[in-house]
N, C-alpha and C positions, 0 to 999 in steps of 0.2 A: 550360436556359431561364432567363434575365433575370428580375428583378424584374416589371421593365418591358419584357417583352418584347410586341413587339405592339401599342406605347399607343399610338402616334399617327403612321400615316402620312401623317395630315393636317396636320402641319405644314409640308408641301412641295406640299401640294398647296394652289392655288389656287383658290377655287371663287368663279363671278360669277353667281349667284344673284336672280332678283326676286322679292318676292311677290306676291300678291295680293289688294290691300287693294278692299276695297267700292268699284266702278264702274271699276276699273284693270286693263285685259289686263295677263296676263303675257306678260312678254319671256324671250326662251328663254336659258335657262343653259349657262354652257358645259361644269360639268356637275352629275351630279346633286348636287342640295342631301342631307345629311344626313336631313333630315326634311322632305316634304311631305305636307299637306295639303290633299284634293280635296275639293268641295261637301258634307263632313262637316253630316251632323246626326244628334244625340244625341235619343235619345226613351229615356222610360220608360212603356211601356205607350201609353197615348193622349196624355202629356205631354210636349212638346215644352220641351229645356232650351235647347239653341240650334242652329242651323240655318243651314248654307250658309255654311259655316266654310272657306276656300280659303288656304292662305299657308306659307311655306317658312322655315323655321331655317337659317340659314345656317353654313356651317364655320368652329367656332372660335367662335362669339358667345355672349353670354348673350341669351337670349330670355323677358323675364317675361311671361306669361299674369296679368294683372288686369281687377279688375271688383269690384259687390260681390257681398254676400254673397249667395247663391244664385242666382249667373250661369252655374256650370260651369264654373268654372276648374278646381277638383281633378277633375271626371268626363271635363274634355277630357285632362285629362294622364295618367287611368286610360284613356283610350281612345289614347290618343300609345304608350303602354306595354302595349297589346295585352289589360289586363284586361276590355276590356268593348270589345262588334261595335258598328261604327256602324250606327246606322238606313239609313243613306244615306250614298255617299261612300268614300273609302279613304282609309287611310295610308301611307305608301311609308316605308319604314325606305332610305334609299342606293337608290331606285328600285323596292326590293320591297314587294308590296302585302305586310302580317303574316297577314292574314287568308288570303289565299291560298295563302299558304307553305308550305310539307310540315313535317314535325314537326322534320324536321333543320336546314332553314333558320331555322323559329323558333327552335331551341333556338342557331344560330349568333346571330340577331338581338339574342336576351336578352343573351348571352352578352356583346356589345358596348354591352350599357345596365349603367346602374348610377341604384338608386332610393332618395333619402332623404324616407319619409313624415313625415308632420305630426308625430306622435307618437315617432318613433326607430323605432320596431315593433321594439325590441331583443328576443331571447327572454330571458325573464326566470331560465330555469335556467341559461341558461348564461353563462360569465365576458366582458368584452367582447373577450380576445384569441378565444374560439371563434365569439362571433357572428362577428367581423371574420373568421374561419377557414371558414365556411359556404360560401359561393361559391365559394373555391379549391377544395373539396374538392366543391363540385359541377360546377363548370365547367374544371377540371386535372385533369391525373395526377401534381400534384406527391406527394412524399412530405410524410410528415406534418411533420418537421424542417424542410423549406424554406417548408411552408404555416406554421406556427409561427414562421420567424421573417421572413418576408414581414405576418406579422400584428402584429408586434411593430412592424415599420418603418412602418404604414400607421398603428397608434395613436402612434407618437410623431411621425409627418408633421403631425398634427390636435392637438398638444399633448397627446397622455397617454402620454408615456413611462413606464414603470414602473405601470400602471394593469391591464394587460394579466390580472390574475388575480380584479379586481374585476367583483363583478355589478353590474348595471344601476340594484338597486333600493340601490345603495351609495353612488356618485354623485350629483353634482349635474343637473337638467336640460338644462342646458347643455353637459356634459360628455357626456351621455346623446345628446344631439345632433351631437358629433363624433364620440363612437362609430360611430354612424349611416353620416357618413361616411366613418370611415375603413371602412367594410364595403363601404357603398357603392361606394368606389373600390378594393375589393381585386382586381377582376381588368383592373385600368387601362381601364375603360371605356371608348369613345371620345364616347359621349353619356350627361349626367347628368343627373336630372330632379329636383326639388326641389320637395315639395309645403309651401308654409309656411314655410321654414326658422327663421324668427325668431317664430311663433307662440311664447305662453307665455316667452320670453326677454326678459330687463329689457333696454334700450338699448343698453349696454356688450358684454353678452355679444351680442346679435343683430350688432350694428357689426363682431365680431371674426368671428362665422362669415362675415360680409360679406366681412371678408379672408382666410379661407379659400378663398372661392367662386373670387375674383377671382385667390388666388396658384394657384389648380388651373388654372384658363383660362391665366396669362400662362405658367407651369411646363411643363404638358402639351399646349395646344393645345387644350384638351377643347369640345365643345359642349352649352350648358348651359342649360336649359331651366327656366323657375324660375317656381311662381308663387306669388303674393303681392299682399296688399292694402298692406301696410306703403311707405309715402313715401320713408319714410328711405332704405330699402333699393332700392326701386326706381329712385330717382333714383341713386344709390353703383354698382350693379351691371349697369344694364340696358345693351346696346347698342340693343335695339330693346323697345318693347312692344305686345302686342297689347290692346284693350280690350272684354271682354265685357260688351254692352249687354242688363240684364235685361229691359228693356222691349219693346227690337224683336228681344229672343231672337237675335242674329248678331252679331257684331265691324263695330264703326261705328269702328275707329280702329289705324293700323298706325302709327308711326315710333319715333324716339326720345323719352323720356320727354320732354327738353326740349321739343323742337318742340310737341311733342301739349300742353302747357300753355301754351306761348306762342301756340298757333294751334290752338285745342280746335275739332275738327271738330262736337263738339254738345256742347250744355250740360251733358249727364253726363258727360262727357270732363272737360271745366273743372270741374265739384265733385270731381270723384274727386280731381283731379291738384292741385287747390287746397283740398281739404278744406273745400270752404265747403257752408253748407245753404242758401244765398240764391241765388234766380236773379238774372242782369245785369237791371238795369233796361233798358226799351225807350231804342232811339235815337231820337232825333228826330223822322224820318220815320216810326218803327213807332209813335208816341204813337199814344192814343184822338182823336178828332174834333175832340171838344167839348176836349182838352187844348188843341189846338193853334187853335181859333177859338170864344171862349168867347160864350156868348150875348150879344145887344147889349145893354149898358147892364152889362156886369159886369167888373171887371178881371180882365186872362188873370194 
């Protein structure tokens, strides 16, 4: 067995994909999307986090989930990732619902994911060549020699050559972060998920896992699922975004990052994507009354 055996037969294959953004049928694909999402809604208990969630990842893209803070972005991508049952709805991993899977399917499904949490979720007893060694040795029959040095070529893929015998809490956070994933990508996942990646990371160092993200995509083919509040980043890395709206609890916005600020579908769309705390002023026609025909004997 390869390295890489298994990474990507997705880069021959071509996939014509729609989603389904708020008020737009879809249009049928020619074939399945990687990832779909159907009338998805997340509840906790009687709380409803967002609802009537419909839209597809397409092969090979990066797709960031943004919003602010307490939209559901990390619980949609715990729910993408089979951690947590939708209230309502399915998810289709390549056409399969997860939830309805048998144990073997799931454990095929995971098997083709790969997850970097907010935090690294590195185990902290063990050195970062064994985190990175976790997954082969749960999802292979490699031997322990070829898991050992498949680990070594996955830490110095992400810059830590020679780091391979350092713990977690020895490292910088940033480093602690490519750890992450090179674990991440130890069994050549074909879809990555990214919760935060640049949380806690100065500029320089977030910019540079950016180009990690992006040399994983152009290298492998991989489809990559990212979410984040960060600007920077989501303008650098995104082919499409979706935007969770905390108010009306559902995604009021699907395209690319550009278009979505040059043509902000609502007003939370345009402060997210502009970072501003100011509403547009009214046009013309939307002024008050009395703006636009002031009482007589006063100057307008």
């Amino acid at each position: 067995m390869t390295t890489h055996e298994g990474v990507r037969s997705g880069l021959s294959r071509q996939t014509e994909v729609a989603e389904r953004a708020p008020g737009v049928e879809d249009v049928e694909a020619a074939e399945e999307a990687p990832i779909e999402v159907r009338g998805l809604t997340m509840r906790y208990g009687p709380l409803v986090v967002m609802q009537d969630l419909s839209f597809r990842v397409r092969q090979g893209e990066i797709f960031v989930i943004m919003g602010g803070s307490g939209s559901g972005k990390s619980t949609l991508m715990r729910h993408m990732i089979g951690l947590e049952e939708p209230a309502e709805g399915s998810i289709l991993f390549e056409g399969a619902d997860f939830q309805e899977a048998d144990v073997e399917k799931r454990r095929d499904i995971l098997r083709r994911m790969g997850v970097l949490y907010q935090n690294g979720a590195l185990w902290s007893g063990l050195t970062l060549a064994e985190n990175v060694a976790l997954p082969l040795e749960e999802y292979t029959d490699l031997d322990s020699e070829t898991i050992g040095e498949i680990a070594a070529l996955k830490l110095a893929l992400v810059g830590l050559k020679g780091f391979g015998s350092f713990y977690p809490s020895e490292i910088s956070g940033g480093m602690r972060k490519r750890a992450a994933l090179a674990r991440a990508t130890a069994v050549d996942p074909e879809v990555l998920f990214f919760d935060e990646p640049s949380s806690g990371l100065d500029p320089i160092t977030a910019s540079r896992l950016d180009d990690l993200i992006l040399q994983l995509r152009e290298s492998f083919g991989t489809t990559i699922v990212v979410v984040s509040h960060d600007l920077a980043s989501i303008f650098k890395i995104a082919d499409r975004a979706l935007f969770l709206d905390i108010k009306e609890k559902t995604m009021t916005a699907l395209g690319t990052p550009e278009d979505l600020r040059e043509n902000p579908p609502s007003e939370e769309v345009r402060q997210f994507l502009t970072r501003s705390s100011e509403a547009e002023p009214p046009q013309a026609s939307e002024a008050h009354a009395d703006e636009r025909h002031p009482p007589k004997g006063q100057s307008p």
